[in-house]
C-alpha positions in Angstrom: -67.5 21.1 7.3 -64.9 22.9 5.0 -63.3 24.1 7.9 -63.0 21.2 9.9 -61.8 18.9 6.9 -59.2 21.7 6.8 -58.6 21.1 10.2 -58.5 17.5 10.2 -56.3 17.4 7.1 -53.6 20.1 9.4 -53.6 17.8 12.1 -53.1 14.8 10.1 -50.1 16.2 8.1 -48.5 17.6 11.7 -49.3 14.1 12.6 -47.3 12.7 9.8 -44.7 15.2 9.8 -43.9 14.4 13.6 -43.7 10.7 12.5 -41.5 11.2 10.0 -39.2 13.1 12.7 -39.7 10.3 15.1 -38.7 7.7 12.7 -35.4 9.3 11.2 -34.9 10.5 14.8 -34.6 6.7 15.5 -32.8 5.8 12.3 -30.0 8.0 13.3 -29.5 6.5 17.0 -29.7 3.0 15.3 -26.0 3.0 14.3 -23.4 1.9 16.7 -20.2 4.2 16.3 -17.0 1.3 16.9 -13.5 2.6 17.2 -10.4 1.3 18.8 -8.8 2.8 22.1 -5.3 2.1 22.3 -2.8 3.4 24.6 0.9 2.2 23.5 3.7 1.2 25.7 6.5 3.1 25.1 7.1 6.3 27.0 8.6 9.6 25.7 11.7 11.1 28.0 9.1 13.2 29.6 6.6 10.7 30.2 4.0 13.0 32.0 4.1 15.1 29.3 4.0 12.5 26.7 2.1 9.4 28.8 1.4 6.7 26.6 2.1 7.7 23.4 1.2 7.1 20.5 -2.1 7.6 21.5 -6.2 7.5 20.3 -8.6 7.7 23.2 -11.8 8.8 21.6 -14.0 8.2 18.6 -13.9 11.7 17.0 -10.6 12.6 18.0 -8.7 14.3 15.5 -5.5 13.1 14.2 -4.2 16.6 14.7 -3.8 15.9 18.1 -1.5 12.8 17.6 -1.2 12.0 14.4 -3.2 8.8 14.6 -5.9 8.8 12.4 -8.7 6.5 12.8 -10.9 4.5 10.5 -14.3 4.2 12.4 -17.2 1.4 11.7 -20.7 2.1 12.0 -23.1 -0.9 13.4 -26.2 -1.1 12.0 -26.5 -4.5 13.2 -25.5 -8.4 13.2 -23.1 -8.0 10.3 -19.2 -7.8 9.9 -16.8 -4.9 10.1 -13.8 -3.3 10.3 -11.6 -0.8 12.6 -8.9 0.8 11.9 -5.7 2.7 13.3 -2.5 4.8 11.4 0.2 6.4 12.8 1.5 9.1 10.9 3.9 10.8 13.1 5.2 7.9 16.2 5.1 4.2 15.0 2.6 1.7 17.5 4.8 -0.1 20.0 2.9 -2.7 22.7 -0.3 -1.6 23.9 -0.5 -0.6 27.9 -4.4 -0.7 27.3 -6.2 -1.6 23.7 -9.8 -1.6 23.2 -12.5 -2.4 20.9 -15.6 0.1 21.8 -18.3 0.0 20.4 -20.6 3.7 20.6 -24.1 3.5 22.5 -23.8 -0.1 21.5 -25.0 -1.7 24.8 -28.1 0.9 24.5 -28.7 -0.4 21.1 -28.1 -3.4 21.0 -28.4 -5.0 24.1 -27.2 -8.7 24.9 -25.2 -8.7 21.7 -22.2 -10.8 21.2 -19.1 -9.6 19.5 -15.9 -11.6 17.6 -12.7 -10.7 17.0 -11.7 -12.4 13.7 -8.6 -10.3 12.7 -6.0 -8.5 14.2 -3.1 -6.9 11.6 0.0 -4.9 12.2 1.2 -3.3 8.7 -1.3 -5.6 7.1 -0.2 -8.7 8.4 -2.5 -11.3 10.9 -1.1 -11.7 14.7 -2.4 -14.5 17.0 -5.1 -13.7 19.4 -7.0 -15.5 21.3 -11.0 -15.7 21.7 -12.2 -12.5 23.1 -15.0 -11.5 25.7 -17.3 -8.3 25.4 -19.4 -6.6 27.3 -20.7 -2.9 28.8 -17.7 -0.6 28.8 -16.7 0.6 32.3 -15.8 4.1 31.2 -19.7 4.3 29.6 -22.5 2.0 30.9 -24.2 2.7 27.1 -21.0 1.7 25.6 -20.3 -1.9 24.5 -16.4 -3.3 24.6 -14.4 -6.2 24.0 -10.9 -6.0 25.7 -7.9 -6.5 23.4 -5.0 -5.7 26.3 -4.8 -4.0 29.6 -1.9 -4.4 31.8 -3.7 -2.9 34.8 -7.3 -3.0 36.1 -9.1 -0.8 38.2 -9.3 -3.0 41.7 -12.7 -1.3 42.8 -13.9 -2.1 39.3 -12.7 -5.8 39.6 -12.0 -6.9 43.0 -9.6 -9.7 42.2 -7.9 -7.5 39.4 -8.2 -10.4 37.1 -10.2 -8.0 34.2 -13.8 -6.2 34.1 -16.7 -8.6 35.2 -19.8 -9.1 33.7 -18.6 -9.9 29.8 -19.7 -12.2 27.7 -18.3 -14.5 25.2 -19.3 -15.6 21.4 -17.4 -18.7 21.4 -16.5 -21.0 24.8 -16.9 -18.7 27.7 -13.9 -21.2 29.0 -11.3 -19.7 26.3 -12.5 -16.2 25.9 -10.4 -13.7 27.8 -9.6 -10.2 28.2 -6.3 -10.7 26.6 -6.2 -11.7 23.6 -2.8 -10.5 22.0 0.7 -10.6 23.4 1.8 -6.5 23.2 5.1 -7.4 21.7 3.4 -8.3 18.4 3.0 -4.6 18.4 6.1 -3.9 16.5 6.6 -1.1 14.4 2.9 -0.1 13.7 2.3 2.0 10.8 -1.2 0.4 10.9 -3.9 -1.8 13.1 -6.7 -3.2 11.6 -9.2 -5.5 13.6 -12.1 -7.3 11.6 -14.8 -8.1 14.2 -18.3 -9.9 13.6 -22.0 -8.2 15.7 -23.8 -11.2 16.3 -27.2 -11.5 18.2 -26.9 -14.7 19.7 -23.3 -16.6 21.0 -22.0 -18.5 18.2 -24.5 -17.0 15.7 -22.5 -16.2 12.3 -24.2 -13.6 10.3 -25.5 -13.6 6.8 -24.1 -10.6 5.6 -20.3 -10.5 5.8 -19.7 -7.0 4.7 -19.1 -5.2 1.3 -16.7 -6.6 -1.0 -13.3 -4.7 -1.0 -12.3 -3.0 -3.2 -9.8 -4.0 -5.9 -6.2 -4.2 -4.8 -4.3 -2.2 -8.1 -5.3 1.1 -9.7 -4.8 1.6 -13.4 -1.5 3.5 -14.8 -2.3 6.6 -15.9 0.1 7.6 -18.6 3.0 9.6 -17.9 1.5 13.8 -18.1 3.4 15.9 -20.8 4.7 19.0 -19.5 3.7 21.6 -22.0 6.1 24.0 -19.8 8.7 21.4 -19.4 11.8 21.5 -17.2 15.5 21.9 -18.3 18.4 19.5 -17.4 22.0 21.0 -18.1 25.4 20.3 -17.3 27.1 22.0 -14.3 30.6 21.8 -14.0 34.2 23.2 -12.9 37.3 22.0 -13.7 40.2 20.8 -11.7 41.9 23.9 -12.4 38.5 25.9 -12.0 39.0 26.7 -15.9 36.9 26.2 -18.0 33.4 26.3 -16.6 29.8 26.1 -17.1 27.8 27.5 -14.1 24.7 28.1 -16.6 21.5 26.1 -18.7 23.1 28.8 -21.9 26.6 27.7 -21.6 29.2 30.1 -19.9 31.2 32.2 -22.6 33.9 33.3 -19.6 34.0 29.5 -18.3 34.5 28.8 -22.8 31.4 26.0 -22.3 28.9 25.8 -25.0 25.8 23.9 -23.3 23.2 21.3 -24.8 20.0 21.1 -22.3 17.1 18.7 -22.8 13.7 19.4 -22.7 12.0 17.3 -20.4 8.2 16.8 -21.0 7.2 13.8 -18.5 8.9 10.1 -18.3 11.2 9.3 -20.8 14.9 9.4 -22.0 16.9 12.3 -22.5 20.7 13.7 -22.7 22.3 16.7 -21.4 25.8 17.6 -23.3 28.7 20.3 -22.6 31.2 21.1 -25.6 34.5 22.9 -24.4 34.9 25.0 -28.1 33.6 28.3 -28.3 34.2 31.6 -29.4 37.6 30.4 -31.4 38.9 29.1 -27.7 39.3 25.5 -27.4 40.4 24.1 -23.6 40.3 20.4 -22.8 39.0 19.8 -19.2 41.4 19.4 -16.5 39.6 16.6 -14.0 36.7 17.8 -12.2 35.5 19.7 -8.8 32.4 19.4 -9.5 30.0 17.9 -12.0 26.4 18.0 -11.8 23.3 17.3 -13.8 21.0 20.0 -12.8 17.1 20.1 -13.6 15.9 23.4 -12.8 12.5 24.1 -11.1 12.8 20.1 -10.9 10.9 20.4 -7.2 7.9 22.1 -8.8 7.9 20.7 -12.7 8.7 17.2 -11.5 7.8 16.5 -8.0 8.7 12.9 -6.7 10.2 12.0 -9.4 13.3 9.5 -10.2 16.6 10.4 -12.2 18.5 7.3 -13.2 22.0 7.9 -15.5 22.4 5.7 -18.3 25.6 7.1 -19.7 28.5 9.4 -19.5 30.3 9.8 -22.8 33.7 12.2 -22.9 34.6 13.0 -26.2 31.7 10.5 -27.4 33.8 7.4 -25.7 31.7 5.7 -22.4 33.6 5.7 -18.9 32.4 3.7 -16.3 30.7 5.2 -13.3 28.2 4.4 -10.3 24.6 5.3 -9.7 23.9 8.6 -7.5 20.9 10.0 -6.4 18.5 12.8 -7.5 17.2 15.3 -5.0 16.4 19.0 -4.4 19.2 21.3 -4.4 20.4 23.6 -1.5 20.6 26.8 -3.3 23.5 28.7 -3.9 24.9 31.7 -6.1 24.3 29.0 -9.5 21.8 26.8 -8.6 18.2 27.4 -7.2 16.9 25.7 -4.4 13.8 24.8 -6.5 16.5 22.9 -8.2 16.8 19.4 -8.3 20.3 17.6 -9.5 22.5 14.3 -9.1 26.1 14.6 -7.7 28.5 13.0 -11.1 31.4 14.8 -8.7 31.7 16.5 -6.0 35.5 17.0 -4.3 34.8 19.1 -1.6 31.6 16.6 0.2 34.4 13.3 -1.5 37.3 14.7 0.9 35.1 16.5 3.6 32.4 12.5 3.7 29.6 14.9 3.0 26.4 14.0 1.2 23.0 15.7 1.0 20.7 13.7 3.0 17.3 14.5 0.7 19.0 12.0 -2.4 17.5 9.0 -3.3 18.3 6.7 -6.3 16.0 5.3 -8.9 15.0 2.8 -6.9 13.5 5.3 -4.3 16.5 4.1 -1.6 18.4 6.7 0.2 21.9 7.1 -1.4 25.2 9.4 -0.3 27.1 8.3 -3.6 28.7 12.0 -4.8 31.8 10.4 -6.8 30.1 8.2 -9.9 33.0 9.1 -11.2 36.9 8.9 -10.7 37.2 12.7 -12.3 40.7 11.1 -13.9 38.5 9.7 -16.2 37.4 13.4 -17.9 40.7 14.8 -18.3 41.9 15.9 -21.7 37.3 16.2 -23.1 36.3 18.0 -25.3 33.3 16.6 -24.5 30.8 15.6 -21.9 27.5 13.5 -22.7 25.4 11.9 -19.9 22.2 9.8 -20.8 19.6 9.8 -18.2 16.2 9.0 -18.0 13.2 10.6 -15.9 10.7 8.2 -14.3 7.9 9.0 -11.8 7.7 5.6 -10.4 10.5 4.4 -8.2 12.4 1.6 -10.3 10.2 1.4 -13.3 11.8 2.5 -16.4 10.2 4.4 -18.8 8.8 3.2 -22.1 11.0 3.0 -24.9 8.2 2.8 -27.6 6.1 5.9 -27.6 3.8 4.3 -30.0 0.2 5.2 -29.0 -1.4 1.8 -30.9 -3.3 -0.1 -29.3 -1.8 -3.7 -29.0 -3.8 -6.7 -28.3 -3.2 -9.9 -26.0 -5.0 -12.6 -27.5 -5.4 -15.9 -25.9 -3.7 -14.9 -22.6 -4.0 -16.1 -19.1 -5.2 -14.3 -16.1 -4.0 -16.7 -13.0 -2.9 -15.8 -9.3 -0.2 -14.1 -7.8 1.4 -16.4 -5.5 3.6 -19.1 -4.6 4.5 -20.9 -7.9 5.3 -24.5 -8.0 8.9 -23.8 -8.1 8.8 -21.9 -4.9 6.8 -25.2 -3.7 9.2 -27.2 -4.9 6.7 -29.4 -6.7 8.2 -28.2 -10.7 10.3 -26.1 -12.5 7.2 -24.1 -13.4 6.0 -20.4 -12.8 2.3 -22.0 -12.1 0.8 -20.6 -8.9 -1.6 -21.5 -5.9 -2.4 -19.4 -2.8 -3.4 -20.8 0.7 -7.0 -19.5 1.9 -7.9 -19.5 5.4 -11.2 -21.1 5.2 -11.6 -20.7 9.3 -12.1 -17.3 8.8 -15.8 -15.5 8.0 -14.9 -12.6 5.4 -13.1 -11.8 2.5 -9.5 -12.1 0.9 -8.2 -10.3 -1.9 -5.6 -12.1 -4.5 -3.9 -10.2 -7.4 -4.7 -11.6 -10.7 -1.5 -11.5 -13.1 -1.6 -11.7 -16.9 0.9 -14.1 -18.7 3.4 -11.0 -19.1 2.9 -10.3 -15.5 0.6 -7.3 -15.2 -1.7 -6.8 -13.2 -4.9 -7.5 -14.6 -7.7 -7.7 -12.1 -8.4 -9.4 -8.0 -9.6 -12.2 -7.2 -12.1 -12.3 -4.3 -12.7 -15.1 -2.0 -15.6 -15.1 0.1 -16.1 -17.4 3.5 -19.4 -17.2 5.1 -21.6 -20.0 6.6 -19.9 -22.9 5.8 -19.1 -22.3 2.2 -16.2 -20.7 -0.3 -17.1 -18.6 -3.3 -14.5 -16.9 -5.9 -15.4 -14.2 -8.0 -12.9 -12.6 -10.4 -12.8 -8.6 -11.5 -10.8 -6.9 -13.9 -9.0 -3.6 -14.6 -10.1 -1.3 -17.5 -12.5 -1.7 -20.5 -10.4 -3.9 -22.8 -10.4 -6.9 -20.4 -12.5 -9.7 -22.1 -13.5 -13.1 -19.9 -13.5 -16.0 -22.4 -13.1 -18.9 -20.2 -12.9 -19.5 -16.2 -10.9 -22.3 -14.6 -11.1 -22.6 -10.8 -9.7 -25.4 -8.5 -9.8 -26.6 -5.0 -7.2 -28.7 -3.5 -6.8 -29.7 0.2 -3.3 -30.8 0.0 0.1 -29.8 -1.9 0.1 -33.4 -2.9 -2.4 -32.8 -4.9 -0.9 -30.3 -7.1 0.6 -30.8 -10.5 1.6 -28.5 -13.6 -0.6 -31.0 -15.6 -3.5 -30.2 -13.0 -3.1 -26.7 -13.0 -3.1 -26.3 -16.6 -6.1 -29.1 -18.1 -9.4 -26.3 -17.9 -11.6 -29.5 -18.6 -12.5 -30.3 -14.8 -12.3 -26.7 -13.1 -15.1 -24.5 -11.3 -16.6 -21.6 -12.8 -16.7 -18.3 -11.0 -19.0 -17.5 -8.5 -19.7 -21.4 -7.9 -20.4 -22.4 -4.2 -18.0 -24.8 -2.7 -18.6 -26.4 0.9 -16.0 -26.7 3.1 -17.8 -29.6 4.7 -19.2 -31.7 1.4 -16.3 -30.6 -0.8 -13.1 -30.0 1.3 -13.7 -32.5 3.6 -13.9 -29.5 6.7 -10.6 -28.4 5.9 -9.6 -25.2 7.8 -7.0 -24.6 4.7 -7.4 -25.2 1.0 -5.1 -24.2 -1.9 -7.1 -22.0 -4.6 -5.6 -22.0 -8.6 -7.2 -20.0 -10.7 -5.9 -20.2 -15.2 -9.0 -18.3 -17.0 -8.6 -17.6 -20.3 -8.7 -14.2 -21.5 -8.0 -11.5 -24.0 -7.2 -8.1 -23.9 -5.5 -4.6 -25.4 -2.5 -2.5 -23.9 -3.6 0.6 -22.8 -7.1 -1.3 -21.3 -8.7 1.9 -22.0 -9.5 4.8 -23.9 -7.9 7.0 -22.0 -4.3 5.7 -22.5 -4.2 3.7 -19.1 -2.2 0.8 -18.2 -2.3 -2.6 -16.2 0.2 -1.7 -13.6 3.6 -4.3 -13.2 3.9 -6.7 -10.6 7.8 -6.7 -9.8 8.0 -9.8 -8.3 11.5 -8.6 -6.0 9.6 -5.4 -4.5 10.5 -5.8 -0.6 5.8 -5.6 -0.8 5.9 -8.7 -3.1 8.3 -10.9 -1.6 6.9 -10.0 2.0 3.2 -11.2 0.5 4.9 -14.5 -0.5 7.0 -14.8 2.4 3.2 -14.5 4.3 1.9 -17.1 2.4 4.4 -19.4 3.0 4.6 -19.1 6.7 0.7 -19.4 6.0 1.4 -22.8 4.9 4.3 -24.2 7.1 2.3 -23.0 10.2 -0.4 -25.2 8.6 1.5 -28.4 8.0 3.1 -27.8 11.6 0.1 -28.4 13.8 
């Protein structure tokens, strides 16, 4: 009996153990691999060499091959998801054939419907029209739903009017298998397409996906170089004599040299005194004047030089901003060098620049004359003033102080289109249009009153109703009151309304479209909580990061919004 319990109990555990295979055996086939095919339009001067390029034709196709790299979904289900493409090396132009595939999906998931809900190029929505979707014609296990194709296999579909046999989630009468216009294609750095796996035509699901993430990181405080890197003076007079082609000062050129030290962001001055060794020669106009940072490409990578001021014999003289880049390399300067051009005669007469310069602003510059070198003739002295930032156009902090500072009673609202842009008051109140026709998310930066950054706002569509939930950057963020409010026309909206917190929503409350926004397919959403919080947000020294309001990001995200709204008040 011993023996066959010991039998019985091996079989049994084989028994389980094949199970257990079988069961994560089907587990792994139960997920649905979608990508996008997409085939652009614009041909390369050897076009069967280079046919249709940019390029992605497979799911697992490396972005070696063409520098598009892909950003795959898995389906698991009725559920919503997202697809996307980016172009690192060719920009997208027109499609000549655009797919949505979904992987083994028609195996899978057979009879299942798919929507298109979102198309973007470089983050911004196209029109498209309702799409179709069906077995793929390259794989009868593949599911896909047509985007654009310009031509159409004739023994595949007879009439050439598109693949047969598709179905559609929404009126079979509208859907079609071509849904964008190609020349919306313009410029692509990015597609994204946000598509919904139903079971059943017209069924929305439950689940619309996993809240995004949050739209701003945290700013880390600027790193202190412990080996920092050296800024000096290079420069040759008009008459060649004196000089200073070194960090040390140059006792033939009669230079004495003051370098700074520079340890991260911040503001420091690089200085040249023409007295030394009991010789004392006044400059003579200028050849060349630099401010050199050596070992500035390794020590300080992408970072931003911006001058502040050039003293000669401690008086200001006016100049213009130049760049900051890596240097060539020559007999005095490394090529691990970075430097700005104060003067240079030879690229002034010869209209030469180095084409690797960008101001503080991160915008490509061929300024090499700040200066008209008149201006340095009879010094004794050169100062210049400059600081180091490594974020294009933010300046660095001027108080070091590492105290915490608190924000009591402050205001965490949305960035958006303020009444003044509206036209309603001279007030710096905003609102953002929501696009209630659409299942899914959207992301809204929350601003503090001094305009940081200070958390997203999430806004959730799904079955009829609108929710809002609010998150926050950092540890030192502290809720004490929420304010949200619903309004279905700009008529509506008032400062007084926006500001009274007696009658608003709180977070998280649900809002139906039908009951409470009378079916609109647009509603305006305000948001004024109340909240306090400390400067850096954590212990770690981090900061809320800025939101410049004239960034060419910023005004485009307004510019959306508003042509969000005029499109709406035009139909």
């Amino acid at each position: 009996m011993k023996r066959l319990s010991r039998l019985t109990a091996l079989l049994l555990t084989l028994a389980m153990l094949l199970s257990l295979v079988s069961i994560a055996h089907a587990e792994e086939k139960q997920s649905a691999t979608a990508w996008l095919l997409y085939f652009a339009s614009n041909h390369e001067t050897d076009s069967s060499k280079f046919p249709w390029w940019p390029q992605h034709k497979s799911a697992d196709q490396p972005s070696s091959e063409t520098g598009v790299e892909a950003t795959n979904a898995e389906v698991t289900g009725p559920g919503m998801y997202t697809v996307g493409l980016k172009f690192n090396w060719q920009k997208a132009e027109g499609a000549i054939q655009f797919n949505l595939v979904l992987d083994n999906a028609e195996s899978l998931f057979p009879g299942y419907y798919v929507k298109i809900t979102d198309i973007r190029v470089n983050g911004k929505s196209i029109d498209h029209k309702p799409n179709l979707y069906g077995t793929f014609h390259d794989d009868p296990n593949a599911g896909f739903a047509p985007i654009y194709n310009n031509y159409w296999d004739k023994n595949f579909s007879p009439d050439s009017t598109g693949p047969d046999g598709l179905r559609a989630f929404d009126s079979a009468d509208e859907a079609t298998y071509e849904i964008i216009n190609p020349d919306d294609i313009v410029a692509g750095d990015t597609i994204e397409v946000d598509f919904i796996v139903a079971a059943n035509a017209g069924e929305m699901p439950e689940d619309i996906g996993e809240k995004p993430g949050k739209l701003t990181s945290l700013v880390a405080p600027p790193p202190v170089l412990e080996d920092g890197a050296e800024a000096w003076l290079f420069y040759q007079s008009g008459s060649w004599w004196p000089a200073n082609t070194k960090p040390e000062g140059d006792s033939a050129g009669h230079a004495s040299s003051t370098t700074a030290k520079i340890t991260g962001d911040g503001y420091y001055t690089a200085s040249l005194s023409f007295d030394r060794d009991g010789w004392s020669s006044p400059v003579n106009g200028a050849k060349k004047l630099l401010l050199v940072v050596s070992d500035g490409t390794k020590k300080l990578p992408n970072s931003y030089l911006k001058i502040t001021d050039i003293r000669v014999n401690g008086k200001s003289i006016n100049f213009t901003d130049v760049g900051f880049g890596a240097h060539y390399g020559d007999q005095y300067i490394q090529a691990t060098d970075d430097y700005s051009i104060i003067y240079d005669d030879w690229m002034v007469e010869n209209n030469s620049a180095p084409w690797n310069h960008k101001d503080w602003n991160g915008n490509v510059t061929d300024n090499v004359s700040a200066i008209n070198p008149d201006d340095i003739k009879n010094g004794m002295t050169i100062d210049v003033d400059f600081f180091i930032t490594s974020i294009a156009g933010k300046e660095p902090a001027k108080d070091t102080s590492s105290d915490p500072v608190w924000f009591p009673n402050n205001t965490a609202s949305l960035a958006g289109l303020t009444l003044k842009d509206l036209g309603i008051a001279d007030d710096w109140h905003a609102i953002v249009p929501v696009d209630l026709s659409k299942t899914g998310w959207q992301t809204f930066p929350l601003l503090a009153a001094n305009f940081k950054q200070v958390g997203t706002a999430y806004v959730a569509v799904n079955n009829g109703s609108v929710t809002v939930t609010c998150e926050y950057n950092g540890f030192y963020v502290f809720e004490k009151s929420q304010c949200i409010k619903w309004f279905t026309s700009l008529d509506q909206i008032s400062k007084a309304e926006l500001v009274d917190i007696s009658n608003g929503l709180a977070c998280g409350s649900v809002v139906s479209i039908a009951d409470d926004l009378g079916g609109a397919q647009m509603a305006y959403l305000s948001i004024n909580n109340k909240i306090t919080w400390r400067n850096p947000v954590d212990d770690f020294g981090n900061s809320l990061p800025d939101y410049w309001k004239n960034l060419p990001q910023w005004k485009e995200y307004r510019a959306n919004l508003m042509e969000m709204i005029n499109a709406a008040n035009a139909e």
